[in-house]
Backbone bond lengths (Angstrom), bond angles and torsions (degrees), N, CA, C in turn:
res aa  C-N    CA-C-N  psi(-1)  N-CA   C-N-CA  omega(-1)  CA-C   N-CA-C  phi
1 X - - - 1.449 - - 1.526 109.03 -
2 X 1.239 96.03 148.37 1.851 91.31 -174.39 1.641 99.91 -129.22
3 X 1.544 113.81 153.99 1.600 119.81 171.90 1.592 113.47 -117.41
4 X 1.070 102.17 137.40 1.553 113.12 -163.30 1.387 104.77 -108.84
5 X 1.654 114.95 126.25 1.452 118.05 144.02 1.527 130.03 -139.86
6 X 1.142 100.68 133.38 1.557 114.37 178.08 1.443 125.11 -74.61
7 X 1.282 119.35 149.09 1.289 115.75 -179.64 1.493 97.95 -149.73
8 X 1.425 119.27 -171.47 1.348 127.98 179.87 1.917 130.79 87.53
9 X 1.536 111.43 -11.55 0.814 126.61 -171.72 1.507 120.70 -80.54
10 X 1.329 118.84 153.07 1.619 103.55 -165.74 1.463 100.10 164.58
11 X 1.496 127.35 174.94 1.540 137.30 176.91 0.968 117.84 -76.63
12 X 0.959 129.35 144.10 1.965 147.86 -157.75 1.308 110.55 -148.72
13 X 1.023 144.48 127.61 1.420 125.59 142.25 1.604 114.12 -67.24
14 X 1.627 90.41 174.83 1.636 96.98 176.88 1.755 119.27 -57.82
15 X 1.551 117.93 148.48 1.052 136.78 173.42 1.585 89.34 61.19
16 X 1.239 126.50 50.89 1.630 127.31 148.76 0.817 135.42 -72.31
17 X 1.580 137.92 -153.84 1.365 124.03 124.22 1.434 112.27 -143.76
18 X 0.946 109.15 170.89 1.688 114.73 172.70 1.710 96.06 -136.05
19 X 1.535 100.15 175.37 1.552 130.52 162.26 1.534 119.68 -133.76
20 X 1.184 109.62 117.00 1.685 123.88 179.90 1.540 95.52 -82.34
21 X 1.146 102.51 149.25 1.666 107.55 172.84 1.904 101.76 -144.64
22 X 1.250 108.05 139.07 1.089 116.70 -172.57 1.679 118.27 -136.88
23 X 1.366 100.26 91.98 1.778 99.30 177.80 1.396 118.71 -83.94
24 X 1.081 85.09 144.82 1.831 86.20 166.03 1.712 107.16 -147.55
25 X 1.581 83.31 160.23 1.508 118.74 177.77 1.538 119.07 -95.70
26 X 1.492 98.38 134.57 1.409 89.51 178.56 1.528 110.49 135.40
27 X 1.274 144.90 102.75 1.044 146.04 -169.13 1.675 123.12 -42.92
28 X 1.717 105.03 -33.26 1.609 113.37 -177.59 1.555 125.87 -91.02
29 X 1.380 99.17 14.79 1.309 115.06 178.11 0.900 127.51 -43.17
30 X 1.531 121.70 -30.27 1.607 139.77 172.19 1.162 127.29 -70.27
31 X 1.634 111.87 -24.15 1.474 142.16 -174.86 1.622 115.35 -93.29
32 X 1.732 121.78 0.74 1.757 120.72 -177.56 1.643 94.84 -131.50
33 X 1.407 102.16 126.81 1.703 108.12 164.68 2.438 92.16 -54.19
34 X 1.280 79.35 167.23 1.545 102.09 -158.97 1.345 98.85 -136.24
35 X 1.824 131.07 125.20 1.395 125.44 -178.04 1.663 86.92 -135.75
36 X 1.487 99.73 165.13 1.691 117.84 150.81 1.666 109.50 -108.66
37 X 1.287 99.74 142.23 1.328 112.65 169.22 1.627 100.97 -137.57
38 X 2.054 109.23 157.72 0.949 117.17 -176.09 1.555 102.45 -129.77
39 X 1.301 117.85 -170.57 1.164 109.72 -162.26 2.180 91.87 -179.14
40 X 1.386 108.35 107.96 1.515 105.82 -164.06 1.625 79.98 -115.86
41 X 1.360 99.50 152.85 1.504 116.91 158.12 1.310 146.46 17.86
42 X 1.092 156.28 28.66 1.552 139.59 -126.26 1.734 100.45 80.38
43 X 0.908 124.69 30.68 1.711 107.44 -166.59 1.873 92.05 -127.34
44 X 0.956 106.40 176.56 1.230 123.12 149.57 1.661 130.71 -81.62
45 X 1.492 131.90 145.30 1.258 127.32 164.19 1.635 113.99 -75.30
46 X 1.430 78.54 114.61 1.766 89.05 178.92 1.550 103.70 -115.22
47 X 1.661 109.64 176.82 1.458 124.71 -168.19 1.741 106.79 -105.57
48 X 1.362 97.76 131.71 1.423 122.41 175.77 1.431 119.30 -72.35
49 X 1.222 97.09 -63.14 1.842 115.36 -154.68 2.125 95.09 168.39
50 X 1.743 79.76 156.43 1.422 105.75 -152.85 1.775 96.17 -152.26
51 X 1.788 83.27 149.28 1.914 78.17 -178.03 1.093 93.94 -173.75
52 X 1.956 106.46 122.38 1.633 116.43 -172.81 1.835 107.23 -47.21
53 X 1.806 85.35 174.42 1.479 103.52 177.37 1.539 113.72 -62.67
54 X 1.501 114.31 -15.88 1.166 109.68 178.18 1.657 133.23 -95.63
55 X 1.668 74.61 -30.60 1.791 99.51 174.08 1.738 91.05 98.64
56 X 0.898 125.02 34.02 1.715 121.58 173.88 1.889 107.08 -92.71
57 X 1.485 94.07 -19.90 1.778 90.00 -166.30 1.200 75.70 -133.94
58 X 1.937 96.33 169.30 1.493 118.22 166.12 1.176 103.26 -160.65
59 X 1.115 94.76 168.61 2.413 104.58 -161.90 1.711 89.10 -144.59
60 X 1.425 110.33 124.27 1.384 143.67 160.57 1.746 117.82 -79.76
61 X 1.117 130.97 129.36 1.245 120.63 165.05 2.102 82.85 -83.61
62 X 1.858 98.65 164.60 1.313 98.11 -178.44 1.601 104.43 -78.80
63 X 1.079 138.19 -8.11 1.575 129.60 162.64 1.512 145.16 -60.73
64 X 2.148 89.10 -18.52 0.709 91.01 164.88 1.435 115.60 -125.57
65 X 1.455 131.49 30.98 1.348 129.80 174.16 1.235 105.84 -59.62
66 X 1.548 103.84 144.80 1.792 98.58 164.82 1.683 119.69 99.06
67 X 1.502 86.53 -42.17 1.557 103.36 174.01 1.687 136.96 -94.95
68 X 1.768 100.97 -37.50 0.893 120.33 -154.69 1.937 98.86 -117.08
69 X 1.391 110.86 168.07 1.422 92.05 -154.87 1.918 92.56 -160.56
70 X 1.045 124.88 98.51 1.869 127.41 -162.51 1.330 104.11 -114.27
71 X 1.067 117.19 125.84 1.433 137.92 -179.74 1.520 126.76 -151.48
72 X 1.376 115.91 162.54 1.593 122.99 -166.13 0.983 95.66 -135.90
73 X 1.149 95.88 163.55 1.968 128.66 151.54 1.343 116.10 -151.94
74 X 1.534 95.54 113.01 1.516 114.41 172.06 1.387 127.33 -47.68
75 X 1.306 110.83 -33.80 1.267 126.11 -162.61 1.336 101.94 -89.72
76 X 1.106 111.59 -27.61 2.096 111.20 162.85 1.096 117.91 -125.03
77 X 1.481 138.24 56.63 1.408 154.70 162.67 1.354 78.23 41.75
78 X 1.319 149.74 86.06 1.735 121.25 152.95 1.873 96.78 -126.02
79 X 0.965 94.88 177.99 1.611 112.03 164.87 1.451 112.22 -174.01
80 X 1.117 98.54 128.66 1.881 121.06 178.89 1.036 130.75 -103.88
81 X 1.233 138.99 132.56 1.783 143.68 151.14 1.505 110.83 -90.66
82 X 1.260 110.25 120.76 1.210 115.67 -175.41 1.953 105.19 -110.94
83 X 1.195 112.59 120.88 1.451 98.90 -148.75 1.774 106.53 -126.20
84 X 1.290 116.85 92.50 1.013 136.48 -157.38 1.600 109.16 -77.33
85 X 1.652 114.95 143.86 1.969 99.97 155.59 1.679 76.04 56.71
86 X 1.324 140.28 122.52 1.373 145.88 144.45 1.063 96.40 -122.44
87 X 1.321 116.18 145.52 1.790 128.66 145.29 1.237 122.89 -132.13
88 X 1.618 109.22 174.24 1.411 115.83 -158.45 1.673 120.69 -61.67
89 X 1.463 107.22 -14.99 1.395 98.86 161.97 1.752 132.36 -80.52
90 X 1.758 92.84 -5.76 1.670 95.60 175.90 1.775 102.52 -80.81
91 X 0.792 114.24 15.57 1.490 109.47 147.67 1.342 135.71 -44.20
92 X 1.077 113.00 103.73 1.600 103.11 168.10 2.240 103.87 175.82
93 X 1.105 113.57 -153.64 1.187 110.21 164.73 1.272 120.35 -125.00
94 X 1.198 109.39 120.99 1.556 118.43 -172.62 1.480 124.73 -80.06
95 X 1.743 114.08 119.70 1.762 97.11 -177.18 1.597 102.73 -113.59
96 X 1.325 105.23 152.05 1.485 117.52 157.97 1.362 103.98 -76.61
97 X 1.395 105.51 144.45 1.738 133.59 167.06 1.226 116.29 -133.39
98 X 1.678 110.05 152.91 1.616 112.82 -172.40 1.810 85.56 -129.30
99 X 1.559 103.88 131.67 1.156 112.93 173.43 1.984 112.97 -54.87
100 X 1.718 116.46 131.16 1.018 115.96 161.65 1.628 128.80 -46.39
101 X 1.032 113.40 -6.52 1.422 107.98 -171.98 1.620 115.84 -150.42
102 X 1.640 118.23 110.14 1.708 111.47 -137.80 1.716 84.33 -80.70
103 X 1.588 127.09 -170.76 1.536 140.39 -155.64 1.682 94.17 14.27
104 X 1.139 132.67 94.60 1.182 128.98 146.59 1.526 113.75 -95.08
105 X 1.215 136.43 159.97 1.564 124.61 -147.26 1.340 95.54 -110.12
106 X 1.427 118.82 -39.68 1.397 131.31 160.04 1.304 132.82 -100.22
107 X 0.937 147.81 172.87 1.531 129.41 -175.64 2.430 85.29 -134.68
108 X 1.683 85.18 115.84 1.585 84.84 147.96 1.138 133.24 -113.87
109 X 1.469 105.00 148.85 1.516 125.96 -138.07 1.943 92.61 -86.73
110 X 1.139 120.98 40.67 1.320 124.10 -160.73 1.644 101.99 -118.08
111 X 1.446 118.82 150.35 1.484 112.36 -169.83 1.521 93.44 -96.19
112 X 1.905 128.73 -9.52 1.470 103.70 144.54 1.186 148.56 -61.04
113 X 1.488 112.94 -13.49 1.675 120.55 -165.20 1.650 101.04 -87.54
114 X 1.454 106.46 -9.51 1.514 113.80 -179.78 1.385 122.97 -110.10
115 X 1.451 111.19 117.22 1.253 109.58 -141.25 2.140 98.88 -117.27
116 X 1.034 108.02 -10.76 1.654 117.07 164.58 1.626 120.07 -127.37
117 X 1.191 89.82 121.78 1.732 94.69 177.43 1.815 118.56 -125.13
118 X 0.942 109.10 148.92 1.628 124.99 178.37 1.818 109.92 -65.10
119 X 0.792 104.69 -169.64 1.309 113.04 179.73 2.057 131.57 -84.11
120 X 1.688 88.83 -41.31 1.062 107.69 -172.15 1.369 124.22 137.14
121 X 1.412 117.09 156.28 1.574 117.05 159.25 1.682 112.65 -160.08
122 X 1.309 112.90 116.97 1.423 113.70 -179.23 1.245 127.49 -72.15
123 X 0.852 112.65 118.57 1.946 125.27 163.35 1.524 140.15 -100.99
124 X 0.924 84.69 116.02 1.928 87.13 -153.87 2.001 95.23 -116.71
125 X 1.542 103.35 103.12 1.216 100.52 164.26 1.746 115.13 -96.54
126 X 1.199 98.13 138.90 1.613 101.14 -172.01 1.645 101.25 -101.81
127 X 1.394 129.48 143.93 1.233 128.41 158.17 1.543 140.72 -100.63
């Protein structure tokens, strides 16, 4: 089992950027694909980006192709959103998730397949 926390979150203006950082605890960290999801206002939690247990693949929601940029390191439980060009609709609070089920072959981009999440971190781009 792994415990998740996020950090990095904070005010931006438009076309900024920030970096989410997401540690976790837990020895099998190396062993669960790893996504961000956000979740704005009145909205639903939707999916960001996703990235196998190995870090060989990665999955974009289309909002954030182009912009947004997810990566690991095994070797220090971390995982990042690197979040390029922001605008005022990337608002919201962003969580790290660890896939429910460790070597998954694919990673779905679904907030069921993710079965531990962090707390949170808000991002508020202003325009």
């Amino acid at each position: 089992q792994v415990q998740l926390v996020e950090s990095g979150g904070g005010l931006v203006q438009a076309g900024g950027s920030l970096r989410l950082s997401c540690a976790a605890s837990g020895r099998t960290f190396s062993s669960y694909a790893m996504g961000w999801f956000r979740q704005a206002p009145g909205k639903e939690r939707e999916f960001v980006a996703a990235i196998s247990w190995s870090g060989g693949n990665t999955y974009y929601a289309d909002s954030a192709k182009g912009r947004f940029t997810i990566s690991r390191d095994n070797a220090k439980n971390t995982v990042s959103l690197q979040m390029n060009s922001l605008k005022p609709e990337d608002t919201a609070v962003y969580y790290c998730a660890a896939d429910s089920r460790i070597f998954r072959a694919a990673v779905t981009p679904s907030l069921s397949a993710f079965g531990t999440w962090g707390q949170g971190t808000q991002v508020t781009v202003s325009s």
